[in-house]
Structures are given as C-alpha cells and as structure tokens.
DSSP file (Angstrom, degrees, kcal/mol; ACC not computed):
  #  RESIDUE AA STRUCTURE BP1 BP2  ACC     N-H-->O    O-->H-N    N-H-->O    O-->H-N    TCO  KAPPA ALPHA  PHI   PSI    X-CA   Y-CA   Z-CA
    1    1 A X    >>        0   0    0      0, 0.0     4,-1.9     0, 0.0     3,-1.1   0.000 360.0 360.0 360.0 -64.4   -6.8    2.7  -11.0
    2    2 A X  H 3>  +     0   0    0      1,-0.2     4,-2.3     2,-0.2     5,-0.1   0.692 360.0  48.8 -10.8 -53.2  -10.6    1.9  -10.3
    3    3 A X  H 34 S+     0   0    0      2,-0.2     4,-0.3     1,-0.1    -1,-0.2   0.862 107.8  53.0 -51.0 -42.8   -9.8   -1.8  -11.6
    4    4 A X  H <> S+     0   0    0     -3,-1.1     4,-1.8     2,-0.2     5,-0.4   0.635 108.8  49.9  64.5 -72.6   -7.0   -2.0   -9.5
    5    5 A X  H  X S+     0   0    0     -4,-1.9     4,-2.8     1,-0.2     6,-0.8   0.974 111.3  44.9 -63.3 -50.7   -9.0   -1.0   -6.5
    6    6 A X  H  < S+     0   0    0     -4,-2.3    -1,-0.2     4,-0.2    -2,-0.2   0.653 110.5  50.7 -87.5   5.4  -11.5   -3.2   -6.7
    7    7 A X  H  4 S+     0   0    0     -4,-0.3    -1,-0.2     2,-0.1    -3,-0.2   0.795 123.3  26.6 -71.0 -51.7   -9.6   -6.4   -7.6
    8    8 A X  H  < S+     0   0    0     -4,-1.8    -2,-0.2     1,-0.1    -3,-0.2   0.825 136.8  24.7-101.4 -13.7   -7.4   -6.4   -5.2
    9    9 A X  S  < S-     0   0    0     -4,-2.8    -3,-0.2    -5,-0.4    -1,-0.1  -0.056  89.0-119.8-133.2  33.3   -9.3   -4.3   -2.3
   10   10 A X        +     0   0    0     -4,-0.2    -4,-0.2     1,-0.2     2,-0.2   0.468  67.2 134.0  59.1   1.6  -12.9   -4.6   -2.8
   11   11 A X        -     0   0    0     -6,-0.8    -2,-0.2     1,-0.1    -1,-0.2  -0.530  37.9-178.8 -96.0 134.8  -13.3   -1.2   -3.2
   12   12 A X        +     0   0    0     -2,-0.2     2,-0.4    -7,-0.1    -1,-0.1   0.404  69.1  30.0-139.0  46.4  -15.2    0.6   -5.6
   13   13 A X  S    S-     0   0    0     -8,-0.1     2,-0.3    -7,-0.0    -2,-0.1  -0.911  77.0-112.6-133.9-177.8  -14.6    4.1   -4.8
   14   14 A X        -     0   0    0     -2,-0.4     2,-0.2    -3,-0.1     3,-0.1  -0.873  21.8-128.8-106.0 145.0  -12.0    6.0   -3.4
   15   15 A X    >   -     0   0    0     -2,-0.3     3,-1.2     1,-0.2     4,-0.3  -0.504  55.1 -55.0-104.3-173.9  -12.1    7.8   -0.1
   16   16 A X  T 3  S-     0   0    0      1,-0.3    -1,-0.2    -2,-0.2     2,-0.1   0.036 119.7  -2.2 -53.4 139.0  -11.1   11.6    0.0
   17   17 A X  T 3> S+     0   0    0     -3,-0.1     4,-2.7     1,-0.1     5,-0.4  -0.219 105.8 101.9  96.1 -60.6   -8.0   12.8   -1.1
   18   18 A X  H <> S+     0   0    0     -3,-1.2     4,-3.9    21,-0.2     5,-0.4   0.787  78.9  51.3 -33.3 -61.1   -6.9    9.1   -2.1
   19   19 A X  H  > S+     0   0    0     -4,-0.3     4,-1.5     1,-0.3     3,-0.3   0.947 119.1  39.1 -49.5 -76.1   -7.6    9.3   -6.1
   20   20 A X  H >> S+     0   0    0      1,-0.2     4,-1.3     2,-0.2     3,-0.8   0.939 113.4  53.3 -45.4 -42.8   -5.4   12.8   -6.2
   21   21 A X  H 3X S+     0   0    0     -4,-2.7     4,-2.2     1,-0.2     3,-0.4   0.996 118.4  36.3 -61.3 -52.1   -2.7   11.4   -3.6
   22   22 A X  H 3X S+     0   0    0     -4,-3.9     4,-0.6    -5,-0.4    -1,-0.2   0.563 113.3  62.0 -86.7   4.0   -2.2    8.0   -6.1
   23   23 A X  H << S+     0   0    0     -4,-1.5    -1,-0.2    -3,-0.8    -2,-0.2   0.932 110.0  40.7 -67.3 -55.9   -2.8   10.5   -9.3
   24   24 A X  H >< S+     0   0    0     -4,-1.3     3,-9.9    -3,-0.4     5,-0.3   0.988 110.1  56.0 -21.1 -95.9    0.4   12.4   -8.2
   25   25 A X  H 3< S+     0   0    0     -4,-2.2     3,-0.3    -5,-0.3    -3,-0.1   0.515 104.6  50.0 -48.5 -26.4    2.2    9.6   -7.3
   26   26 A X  T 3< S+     0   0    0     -4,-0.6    -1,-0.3     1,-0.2    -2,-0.2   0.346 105.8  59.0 -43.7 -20.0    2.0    7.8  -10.7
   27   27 A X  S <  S-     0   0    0     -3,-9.9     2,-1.9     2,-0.0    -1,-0.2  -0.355 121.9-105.9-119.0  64.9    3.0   10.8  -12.5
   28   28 A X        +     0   0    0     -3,-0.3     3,-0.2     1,-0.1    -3,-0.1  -0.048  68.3 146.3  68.2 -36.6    6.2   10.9  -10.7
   29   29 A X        -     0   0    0     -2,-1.9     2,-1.3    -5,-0.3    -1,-0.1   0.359  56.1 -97.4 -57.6 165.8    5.6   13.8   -8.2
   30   30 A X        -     0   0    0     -3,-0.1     2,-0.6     1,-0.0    -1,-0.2  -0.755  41.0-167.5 -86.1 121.3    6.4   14.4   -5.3
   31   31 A X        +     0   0    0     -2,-1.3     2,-0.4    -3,-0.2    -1,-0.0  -0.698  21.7 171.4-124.5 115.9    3.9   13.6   -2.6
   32   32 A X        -     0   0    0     -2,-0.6     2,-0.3     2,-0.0    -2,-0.0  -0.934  28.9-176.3-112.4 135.1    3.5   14.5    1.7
   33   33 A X        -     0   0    0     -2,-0.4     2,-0.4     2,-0.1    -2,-0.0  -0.917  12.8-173.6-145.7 130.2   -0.2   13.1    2.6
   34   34 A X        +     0   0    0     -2,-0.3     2,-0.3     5,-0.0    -2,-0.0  -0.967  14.9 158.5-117.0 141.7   -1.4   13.6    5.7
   35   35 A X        -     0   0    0     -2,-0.4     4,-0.1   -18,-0.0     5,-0.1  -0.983  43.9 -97.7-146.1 152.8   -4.6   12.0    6.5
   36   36 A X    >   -     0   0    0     -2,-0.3     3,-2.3     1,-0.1     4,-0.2  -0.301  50.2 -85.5 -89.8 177.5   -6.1   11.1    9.4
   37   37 A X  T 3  S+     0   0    0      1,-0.3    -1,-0.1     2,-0.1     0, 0.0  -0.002 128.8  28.8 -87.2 169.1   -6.0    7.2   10.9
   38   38 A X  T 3  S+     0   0    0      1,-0.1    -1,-0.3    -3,-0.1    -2,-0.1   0.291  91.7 115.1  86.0 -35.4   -8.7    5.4    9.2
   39   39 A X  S <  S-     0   0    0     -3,-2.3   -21,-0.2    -4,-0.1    -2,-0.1   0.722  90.3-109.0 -46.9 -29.5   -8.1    8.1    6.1
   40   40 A X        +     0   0    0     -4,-0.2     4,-0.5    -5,-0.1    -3,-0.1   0.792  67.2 148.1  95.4  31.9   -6.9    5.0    3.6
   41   41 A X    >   +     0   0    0      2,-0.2     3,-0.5     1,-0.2     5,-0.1   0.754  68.8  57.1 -73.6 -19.0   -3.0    6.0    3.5
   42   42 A X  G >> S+     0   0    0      1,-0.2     3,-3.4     2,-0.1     4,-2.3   0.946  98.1  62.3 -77.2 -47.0   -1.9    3.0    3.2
   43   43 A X  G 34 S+     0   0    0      1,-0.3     5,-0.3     2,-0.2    -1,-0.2   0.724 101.9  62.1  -9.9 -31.2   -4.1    2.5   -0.1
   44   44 A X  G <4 S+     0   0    0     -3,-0.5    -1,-0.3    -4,-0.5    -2,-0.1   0.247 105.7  33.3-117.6  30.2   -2.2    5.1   -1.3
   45   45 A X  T <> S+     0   0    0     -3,-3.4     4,-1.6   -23,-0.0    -2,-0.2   0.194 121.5  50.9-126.2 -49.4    1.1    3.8   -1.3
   46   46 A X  T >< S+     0   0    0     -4,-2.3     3,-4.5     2,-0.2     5,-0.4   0.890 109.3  54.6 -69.6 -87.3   -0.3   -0.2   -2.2
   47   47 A X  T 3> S+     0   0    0      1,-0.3     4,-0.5     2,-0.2    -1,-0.2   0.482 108.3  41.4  21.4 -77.8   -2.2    1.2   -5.1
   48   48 A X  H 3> S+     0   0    0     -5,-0.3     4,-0.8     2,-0.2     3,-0.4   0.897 114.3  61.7 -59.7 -45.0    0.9    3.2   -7.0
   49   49 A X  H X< S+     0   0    0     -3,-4.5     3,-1.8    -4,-1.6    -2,-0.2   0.961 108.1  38.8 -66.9 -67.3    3.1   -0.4   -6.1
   50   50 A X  H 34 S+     0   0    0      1,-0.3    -1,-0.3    -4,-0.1    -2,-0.2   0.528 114.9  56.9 -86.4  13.2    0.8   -2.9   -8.2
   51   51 A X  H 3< S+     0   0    0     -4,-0.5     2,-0.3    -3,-0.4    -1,-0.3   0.682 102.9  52.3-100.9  -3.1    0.4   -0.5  -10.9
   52   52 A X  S << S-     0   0    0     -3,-1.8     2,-0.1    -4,-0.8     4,-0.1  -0.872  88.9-118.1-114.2 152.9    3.7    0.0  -11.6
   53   53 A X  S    S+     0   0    0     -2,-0.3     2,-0.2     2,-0.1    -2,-0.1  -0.338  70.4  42.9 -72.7 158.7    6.0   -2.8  -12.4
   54   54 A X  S    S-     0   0    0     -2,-0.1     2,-0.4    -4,-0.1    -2,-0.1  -0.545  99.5 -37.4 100.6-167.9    9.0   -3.7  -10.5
   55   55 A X        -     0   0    0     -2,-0.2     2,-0.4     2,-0.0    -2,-0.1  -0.837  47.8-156.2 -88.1 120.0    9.7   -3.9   -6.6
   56   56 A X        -     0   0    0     -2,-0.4     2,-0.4    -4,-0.1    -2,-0.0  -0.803   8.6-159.2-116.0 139.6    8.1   -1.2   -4.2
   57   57 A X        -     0   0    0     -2,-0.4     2,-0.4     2,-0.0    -8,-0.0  -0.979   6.5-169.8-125.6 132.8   10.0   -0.7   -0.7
   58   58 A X        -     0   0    0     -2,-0.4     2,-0.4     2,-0.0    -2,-0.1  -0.877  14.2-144.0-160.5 127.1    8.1    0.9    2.2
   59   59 A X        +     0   0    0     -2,-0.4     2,-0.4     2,-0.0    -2,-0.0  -0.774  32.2 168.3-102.1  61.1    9.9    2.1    5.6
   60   60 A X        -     0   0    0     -2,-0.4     3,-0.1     1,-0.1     6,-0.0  -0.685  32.5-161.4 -81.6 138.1    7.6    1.4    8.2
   61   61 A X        +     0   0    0     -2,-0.4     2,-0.8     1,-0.2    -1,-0.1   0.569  66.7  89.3-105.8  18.6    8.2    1.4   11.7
   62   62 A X     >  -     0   0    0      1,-0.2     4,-0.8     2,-0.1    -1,-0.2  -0.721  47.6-174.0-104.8  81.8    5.4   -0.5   12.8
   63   63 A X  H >> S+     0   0    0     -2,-0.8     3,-2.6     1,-0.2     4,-2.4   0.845  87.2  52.0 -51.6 -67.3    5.7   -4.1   13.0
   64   64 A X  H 3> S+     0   0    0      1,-0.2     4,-2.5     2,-0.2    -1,-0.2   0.934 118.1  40.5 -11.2 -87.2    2.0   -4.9   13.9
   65   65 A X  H 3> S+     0   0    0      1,-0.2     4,-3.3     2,-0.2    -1,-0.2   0.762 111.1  55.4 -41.2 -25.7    0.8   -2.7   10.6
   66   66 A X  H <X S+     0   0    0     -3,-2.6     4,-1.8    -4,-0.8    -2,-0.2   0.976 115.1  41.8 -77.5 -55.0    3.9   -4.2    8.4
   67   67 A X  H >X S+     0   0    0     -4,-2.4     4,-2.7     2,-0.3     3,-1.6   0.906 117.4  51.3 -42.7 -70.7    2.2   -8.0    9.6
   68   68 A X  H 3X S+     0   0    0     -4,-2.5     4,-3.6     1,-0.3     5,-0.4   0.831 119.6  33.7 -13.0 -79.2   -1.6   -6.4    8.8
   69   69 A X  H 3< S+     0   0    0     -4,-3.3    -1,-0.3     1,-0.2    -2,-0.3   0.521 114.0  53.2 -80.0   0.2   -0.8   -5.2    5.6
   70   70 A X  H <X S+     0   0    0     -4,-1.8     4,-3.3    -3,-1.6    -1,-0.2   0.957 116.6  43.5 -68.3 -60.9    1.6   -7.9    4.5
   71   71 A X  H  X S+     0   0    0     -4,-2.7     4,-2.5     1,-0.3    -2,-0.2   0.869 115.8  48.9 -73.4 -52.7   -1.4  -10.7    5.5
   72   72 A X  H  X S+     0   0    0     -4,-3.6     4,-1.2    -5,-0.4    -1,-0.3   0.867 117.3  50.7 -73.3 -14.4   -4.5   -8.3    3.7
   73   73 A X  H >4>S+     0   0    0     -5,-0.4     5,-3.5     1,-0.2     3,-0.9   0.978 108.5  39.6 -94.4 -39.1   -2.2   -8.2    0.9
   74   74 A X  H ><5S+     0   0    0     -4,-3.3     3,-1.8     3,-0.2    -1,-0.2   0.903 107.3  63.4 -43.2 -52.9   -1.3  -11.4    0.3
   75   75 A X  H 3<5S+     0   0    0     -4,-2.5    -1,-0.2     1,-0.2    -2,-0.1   0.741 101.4  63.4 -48.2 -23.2   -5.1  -12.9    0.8
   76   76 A X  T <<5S-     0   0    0     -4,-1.2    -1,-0.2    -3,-0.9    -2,-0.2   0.206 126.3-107.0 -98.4  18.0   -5.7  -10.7   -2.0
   77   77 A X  T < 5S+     0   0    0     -3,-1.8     2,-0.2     1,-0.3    -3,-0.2   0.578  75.3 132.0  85.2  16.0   -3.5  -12.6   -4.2
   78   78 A X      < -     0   0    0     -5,-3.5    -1,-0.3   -70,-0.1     2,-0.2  -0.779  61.9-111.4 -98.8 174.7   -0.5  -10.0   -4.3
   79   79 A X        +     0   0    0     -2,-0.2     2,-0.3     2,-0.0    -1,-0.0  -0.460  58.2 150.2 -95.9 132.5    3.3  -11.0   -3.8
   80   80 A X        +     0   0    0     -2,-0.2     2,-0.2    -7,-0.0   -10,-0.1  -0.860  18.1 155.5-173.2 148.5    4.2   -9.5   -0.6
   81   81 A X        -     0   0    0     -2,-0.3     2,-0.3     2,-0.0    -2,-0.0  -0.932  25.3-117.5-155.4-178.8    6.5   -9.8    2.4
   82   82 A X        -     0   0    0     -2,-0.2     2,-0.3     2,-0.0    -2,-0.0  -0.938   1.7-155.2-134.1 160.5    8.4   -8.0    5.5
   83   83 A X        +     0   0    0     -2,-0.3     2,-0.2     4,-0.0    -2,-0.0  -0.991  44.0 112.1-133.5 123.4   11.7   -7.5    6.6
   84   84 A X  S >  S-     0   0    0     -2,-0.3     3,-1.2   -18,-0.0    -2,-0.0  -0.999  79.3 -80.1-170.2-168.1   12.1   -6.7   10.6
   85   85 A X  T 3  S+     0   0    0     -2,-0.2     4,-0.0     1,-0.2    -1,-0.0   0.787 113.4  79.3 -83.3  10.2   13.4   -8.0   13.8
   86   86 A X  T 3  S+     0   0    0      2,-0.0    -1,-0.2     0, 0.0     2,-0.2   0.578  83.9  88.5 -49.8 -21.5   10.2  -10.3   14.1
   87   87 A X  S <  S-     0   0    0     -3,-1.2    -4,-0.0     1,-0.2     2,-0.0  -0.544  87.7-110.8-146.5 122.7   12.2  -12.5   11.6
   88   88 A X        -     0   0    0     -2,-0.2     3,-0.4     1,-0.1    -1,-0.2  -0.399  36.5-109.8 -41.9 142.0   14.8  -15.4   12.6
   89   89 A X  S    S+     0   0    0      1,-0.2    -1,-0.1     2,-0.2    -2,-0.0   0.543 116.2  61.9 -28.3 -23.2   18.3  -14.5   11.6
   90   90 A X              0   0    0      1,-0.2    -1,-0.2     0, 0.0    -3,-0.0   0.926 360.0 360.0 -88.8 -46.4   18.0  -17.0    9.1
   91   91 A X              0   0    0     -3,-0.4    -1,-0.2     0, 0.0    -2,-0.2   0.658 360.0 360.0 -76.2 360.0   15.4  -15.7    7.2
C-alpha cells in the first residue's frame, strides 16, 4: 500500500484513519467512513481501485470533484475517466 501511495500520490504516509479504512476494504469488508472534508476519503476509495485488478465504479454526485479526481488521476499516470451529463450524447 505505502508503494502505491507514493507512486501515484506523492504521499508517503497516510493520514488518520486512511491505512485502516483501505486495510478493510482490501480484505473484503464492509466499510462506512466518515471523515471530515480535507480527511483524504477519496484516497481511500483510489487506493483499494489500483491495487486490485479489474474495473472500479464510484457513484458520485459531484460533477466538479468527478473532473478533480479524474484530471489528479490521470496526471499520475492512472487510466481513468467519468460518466455524467457534462458529456456530449455521443460520448
């Protein structure tokens, strides 16, 4: 996880709470984190996605934030996109 962080998000600690919330969520459990803004929640969602293989789907209702984190994630050289009504019909 520690590689993880700091490869793709410069990071090389975790801030509270993160390490256990993305501990959890890698061994399957079920997980409610509340933290407050600023807290690192999305981190704990991205984190669990490139460590696991496959396609990760996450529900946001915030167009602004989907754009944010689409654009930091991407600069950091992961695969990433959104789907919302920002988006031509076509695409």
């Amino acid at each position: 996880m520690h590689d993880l962080l700091r490869k793709y998000f410069g990071f090389t600690s975790f801030r509270p709470f993160q390490e256990d919330i993305i501990r959890d969520t890698l061994a399957g459990k079920d997980v409610f984190a509340l933290l407050p803004t600023g807290g690192g929640k999305s981190l704990c969602f991205q984190l669990p996605a490139l460590a696991r293989p496959g396609l990760t789907v996450v529900v946001s209702p915030l167009i602004a934030l989907q754009k944010d984190q689409v654009d930091a994630l991407q600069a950091a050289g992961v695969e990433a996109t959104f789907l919302n009504s920002s988006l031509p019909p076509g695409e």
